[in-house]
C-alpha positions as CSV (number, residue, x, y, z in Angstrom):
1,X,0.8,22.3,11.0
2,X,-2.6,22.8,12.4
3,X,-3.7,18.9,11.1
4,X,-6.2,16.5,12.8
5,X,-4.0,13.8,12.0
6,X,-0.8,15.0,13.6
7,X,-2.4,15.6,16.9
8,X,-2.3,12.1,17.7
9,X,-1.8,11.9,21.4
10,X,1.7,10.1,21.6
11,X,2.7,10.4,25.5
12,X,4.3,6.3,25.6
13,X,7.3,7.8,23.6
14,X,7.9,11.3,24.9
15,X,10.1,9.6,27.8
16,X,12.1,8.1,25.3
17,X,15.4,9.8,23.6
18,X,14.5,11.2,19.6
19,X,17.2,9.1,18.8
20,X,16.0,6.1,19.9
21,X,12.2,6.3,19.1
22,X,13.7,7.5,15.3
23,X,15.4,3.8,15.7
24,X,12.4,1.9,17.5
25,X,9.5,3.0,15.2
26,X,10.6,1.7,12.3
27,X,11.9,-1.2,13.5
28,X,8.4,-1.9,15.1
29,X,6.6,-1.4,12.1
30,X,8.1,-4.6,10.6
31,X,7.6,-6.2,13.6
32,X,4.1,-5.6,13.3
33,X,4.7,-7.4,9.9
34,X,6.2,-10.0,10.6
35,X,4.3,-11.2,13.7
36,X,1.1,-10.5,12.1
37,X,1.9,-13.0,9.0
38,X,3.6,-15.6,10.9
39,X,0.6,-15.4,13.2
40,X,-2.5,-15.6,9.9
41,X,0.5,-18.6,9.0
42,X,-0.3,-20.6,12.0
43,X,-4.1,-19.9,11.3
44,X,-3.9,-21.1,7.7
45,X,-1.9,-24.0,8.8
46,X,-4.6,-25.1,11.6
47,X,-7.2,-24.8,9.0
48,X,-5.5,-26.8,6.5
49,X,-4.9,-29.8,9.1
50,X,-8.4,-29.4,10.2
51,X,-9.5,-30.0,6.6
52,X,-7.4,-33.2,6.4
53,X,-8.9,-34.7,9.1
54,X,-12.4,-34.1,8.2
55,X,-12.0,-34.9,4.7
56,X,-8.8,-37.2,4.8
57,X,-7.0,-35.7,2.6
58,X,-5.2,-32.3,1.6
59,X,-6.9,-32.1,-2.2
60,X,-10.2,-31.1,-0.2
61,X,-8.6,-28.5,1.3
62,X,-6.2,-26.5,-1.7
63,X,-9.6,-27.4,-4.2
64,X,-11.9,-24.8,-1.5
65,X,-9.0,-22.6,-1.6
66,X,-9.9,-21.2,-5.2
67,X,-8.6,-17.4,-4.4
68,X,-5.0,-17.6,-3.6
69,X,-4.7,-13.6,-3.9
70,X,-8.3,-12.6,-1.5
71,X,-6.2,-14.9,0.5
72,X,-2.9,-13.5,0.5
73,X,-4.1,-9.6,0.8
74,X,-6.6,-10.7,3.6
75,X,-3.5,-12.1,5.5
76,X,-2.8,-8.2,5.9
77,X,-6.0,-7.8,8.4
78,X,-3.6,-9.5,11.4
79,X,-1.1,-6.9,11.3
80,X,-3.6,-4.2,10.7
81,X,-5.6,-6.2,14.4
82,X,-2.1,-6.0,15.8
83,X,-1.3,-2.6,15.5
84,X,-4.9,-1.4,16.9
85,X,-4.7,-4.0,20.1
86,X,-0.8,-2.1,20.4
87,X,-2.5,1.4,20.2
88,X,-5.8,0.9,22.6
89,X,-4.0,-1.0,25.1
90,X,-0.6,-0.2,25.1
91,X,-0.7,3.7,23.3
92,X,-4.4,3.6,25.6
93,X,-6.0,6.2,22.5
94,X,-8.5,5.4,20.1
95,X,-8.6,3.9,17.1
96,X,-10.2,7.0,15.6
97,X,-6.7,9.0,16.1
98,X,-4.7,6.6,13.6
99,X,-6.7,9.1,11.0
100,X,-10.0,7.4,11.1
101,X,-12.5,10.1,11.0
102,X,-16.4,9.6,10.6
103,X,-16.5,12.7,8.9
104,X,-17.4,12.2,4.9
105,X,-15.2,9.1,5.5
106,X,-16.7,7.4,2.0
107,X,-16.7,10.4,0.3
108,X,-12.5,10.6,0.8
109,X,-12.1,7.0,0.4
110,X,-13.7,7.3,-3.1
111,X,-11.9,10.3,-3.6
112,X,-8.6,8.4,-2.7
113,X,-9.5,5.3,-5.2
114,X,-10.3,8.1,-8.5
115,X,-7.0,9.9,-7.6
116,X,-4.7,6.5,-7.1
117,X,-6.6,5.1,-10.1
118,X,-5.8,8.0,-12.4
119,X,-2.0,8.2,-11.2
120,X,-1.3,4.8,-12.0
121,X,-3.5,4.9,-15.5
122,X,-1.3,8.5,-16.6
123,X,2.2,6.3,-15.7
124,X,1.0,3.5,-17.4
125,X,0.4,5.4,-20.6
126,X,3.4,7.1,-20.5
127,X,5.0,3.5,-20.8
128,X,2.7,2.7,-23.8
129,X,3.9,6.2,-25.7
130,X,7.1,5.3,-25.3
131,X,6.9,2.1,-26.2
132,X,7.5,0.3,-23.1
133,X,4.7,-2.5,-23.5
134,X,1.5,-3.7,-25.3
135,X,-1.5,-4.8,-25.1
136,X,-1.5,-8.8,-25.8
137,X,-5.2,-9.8,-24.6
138,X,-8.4,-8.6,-23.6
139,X,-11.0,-10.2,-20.6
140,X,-14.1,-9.2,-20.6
141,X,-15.7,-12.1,-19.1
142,X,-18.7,-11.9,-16.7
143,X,-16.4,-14.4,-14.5
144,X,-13.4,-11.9,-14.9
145,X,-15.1,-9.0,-14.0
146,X,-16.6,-10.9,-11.1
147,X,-12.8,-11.8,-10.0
148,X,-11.9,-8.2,-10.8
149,X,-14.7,-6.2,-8.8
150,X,-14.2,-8.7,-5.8
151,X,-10.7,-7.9,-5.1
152,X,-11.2,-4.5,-4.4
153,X,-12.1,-4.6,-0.8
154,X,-9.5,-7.0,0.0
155,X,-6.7,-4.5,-2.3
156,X,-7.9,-1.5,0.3
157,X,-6.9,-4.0,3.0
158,X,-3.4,-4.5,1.9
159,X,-2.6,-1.3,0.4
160,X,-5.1,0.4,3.8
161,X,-2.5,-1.9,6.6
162,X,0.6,-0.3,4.6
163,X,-0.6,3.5,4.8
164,X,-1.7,2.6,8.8
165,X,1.3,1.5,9.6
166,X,3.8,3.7,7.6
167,X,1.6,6.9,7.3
168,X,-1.5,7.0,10.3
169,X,0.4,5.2,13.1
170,X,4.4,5.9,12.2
171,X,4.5,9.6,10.8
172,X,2.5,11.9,13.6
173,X,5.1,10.1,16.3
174,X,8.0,10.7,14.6
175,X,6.9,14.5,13.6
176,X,5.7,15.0,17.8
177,X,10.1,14.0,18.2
178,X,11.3,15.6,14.9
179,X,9.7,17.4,12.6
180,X,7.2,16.9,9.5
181,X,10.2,16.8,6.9
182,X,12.0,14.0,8.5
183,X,9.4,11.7,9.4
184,X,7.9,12.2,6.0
185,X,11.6,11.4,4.7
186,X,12.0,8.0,6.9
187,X,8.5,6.7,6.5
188,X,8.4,7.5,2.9
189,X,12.1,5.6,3.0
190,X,10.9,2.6,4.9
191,X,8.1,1.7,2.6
192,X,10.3,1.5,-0.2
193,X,13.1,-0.4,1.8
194,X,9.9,-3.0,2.6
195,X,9.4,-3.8,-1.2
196,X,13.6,-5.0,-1.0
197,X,12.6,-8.4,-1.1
198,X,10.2,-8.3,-4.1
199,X,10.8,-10.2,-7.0
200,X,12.8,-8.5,-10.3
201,X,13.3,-5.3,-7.2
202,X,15.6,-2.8,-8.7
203,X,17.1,1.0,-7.5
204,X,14.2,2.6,-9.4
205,X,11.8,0.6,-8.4
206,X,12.2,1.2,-4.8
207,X,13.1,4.9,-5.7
208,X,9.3,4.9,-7.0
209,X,8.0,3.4,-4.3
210,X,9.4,5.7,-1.7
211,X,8.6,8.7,-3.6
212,X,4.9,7.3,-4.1
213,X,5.4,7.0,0.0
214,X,6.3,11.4,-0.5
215,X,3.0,11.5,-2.8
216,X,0.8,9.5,0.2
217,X,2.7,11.4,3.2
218,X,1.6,14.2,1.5
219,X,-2.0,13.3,0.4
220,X,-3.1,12.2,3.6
221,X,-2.1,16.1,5.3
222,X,-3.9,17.8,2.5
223,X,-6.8,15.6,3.1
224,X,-6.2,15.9,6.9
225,X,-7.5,11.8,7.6
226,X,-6.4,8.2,6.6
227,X,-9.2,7.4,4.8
228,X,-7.9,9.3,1.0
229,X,-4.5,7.3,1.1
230,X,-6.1,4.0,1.8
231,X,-8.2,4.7,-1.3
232,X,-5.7,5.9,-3.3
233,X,-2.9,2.7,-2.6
234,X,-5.9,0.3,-2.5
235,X,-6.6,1.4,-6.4
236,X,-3.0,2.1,-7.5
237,X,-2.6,-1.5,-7.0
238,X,-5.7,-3.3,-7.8
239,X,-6.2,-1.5,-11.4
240,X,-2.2,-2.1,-11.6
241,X,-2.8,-5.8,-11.7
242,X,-6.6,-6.4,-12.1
243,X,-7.5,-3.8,-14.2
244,X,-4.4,-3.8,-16.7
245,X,-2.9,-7.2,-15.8
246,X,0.7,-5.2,-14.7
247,X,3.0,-7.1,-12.5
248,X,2.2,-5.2,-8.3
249,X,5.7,-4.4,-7.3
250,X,7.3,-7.7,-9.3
251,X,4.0,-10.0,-8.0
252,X,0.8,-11.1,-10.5
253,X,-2.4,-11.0,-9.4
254,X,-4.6,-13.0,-11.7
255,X,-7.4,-12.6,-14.1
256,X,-7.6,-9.1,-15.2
257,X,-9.3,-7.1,-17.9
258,X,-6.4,-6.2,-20.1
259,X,-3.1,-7.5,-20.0
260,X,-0.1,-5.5,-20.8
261,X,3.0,-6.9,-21.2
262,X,6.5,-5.9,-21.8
263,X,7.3,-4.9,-25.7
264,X,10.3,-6.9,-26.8
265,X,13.6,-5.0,-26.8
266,X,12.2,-2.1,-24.3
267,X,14.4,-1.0,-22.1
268,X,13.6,-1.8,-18.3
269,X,13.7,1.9,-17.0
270,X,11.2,2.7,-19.5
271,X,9.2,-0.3,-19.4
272,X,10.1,-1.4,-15.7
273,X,10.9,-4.6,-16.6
274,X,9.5,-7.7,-14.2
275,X,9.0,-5.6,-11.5
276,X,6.0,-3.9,-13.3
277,X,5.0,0.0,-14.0
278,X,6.3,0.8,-11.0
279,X,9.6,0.1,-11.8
280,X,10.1,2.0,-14.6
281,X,11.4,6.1,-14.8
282,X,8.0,7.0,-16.1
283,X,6.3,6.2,-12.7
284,X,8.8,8.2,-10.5
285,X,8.4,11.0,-13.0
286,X,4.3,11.0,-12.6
287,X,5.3,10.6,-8.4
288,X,7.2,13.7,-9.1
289,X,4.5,15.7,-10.4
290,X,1.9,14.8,-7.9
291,X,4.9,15.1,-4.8
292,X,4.9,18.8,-6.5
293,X,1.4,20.1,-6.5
294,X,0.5,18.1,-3.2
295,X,3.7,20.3,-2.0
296,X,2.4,23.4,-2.9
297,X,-1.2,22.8,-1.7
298,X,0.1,21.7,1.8
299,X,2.1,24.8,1.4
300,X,-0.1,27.4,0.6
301,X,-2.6,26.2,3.1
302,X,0.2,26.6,6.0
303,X,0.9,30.2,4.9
């Protein structure tokens, strides 16, 4: 495919054997991970013994800590810093070929957060038809909505360092040494396998997850950049749990406007149980749908 965002200049593993780089990638992705947390860990940790000294004790420190989640999702900025040290100094190509283009770059990031916003809304109806959950509150708050609106930037972090990794950085190398189907099919199949250790994480809930990994794949080569997918998995989760209060892949995430809840006696694969929307048949079903038409338009455009 004639795509901007599969011509990445990958040379560092053209030596290597397809077998092993199909091994390596992966495996380097979560190292990326891992290394980045345990190293925004250490940082937290120094700050937090920095605020006991100056104040004397740790209360002064967990009471200015009043955003647990900005917190958490910002701790996803040292693995995104990781992975762009590895690709200008190691890789030695710019940043700008891990999909960020200048062209209309806004315009496909808002484009990304409508489309991932609607996606999620049309699965978690689905649910509500079918009796899966409720509404039991409503949080219209002027210090809700100020919660809700400032998590945004810090949800297109998270969701924006997943689709880096797993989608900008990880799929053009493995198409350069396979071809688009199976690196599609083993990034799409490590971000589900990442969710494993979730809370209430069940077969279809990391079925939906890797076939929302198909829907992203496939979003980003339509849209031919980085920027649409980053939208679009920034907003699936942050109206997911600050919009409609749903657990985010078997996690809360605070105050939120409305706050659905499981209906007493739905089944799990209809409500998806602790896990949240995502875990439920409804949401693969909607993935479906989307993998389809993305499918055809990538499709029709190679023809």
């Amino acid at each position: 495919m004639n795509k901007r965002i599969l011509q990445a200049p990958t040379e560092l593993y053209q030596k290597m054997p397809t077998w092993l780089v199909a091994i390596l990638t992966p495996v380097m992705v979560e190292g990326f991970f891992i290394i980045g947390s345990v190293l925004f860990g250490i940082i937290f940790g120094l700050s937090a013994v920095f605020f006991i000294i100056v104040n004397g004790n740790f209360d002064a420190f967990t009471e200015g800590v009043t955003l647990p989640l900005h917190v958490e999702l910002l701790s996803f900025s040292f693995v995104s810093g990781l992975l762009f040290m590895w690709v200008k100094w190691v890789e030695k190509r710019p940043i700008s070929s891990l999909g960020f283009f200048k062209k209309n770059w806004f315009k496909e990031l808002a484009l990304g957060f409508l489309v991932g916003s609607l996606q999620f809304s049309l699965a978690l109806g689905l649910v509500y038809l079918l009796g899966g959950v409720e509404v039991s509150g409503v949080d219209v708050s002027s210090t809700t909505w100020l919660y809700v609106l400032s998590t945004i930037p810090f949800w297109l972090i998270q969701g924006g360092t997943e689709e880096l990794l797993t989608r900008g950085w990880l799929l053009p190398i493995l198409n350069k040494r396979t071809n688009l189907a199976i690196a599609v099919g083993i990034s799409s199949s490590l971000f589900g396998l990442m969710h494993l250790a979730n809370d209430h994480v069940t077969f279809l809930s990391v079925l939906s997850i890797i076939l929302s990994g198909v829907t992203m794949a496939l979003y980003m080569l339509k849209r031919d950049n980085l920027w649409g997918v980053i939208g679009l998995h920034g907003a699936w989760n942050f109206v997911q749990g600050n919009i409609y209060g749903v657990a985010v892949s078997g996690q809360g995430a605070g105050a939120s406007i409305f706050h659905f809840v499981e209906k007493a006696g739905a089944p799990e694969w209809i409500s998806g149980g602790g896990f949240g929307t995502e875990g439920s048949l409804m949401a693969s079903l909607v993935e479906l749908l989307f993998i389809a038409y993305l499918y055809y338009g990538v499709k029709k455009e190679k023809a």
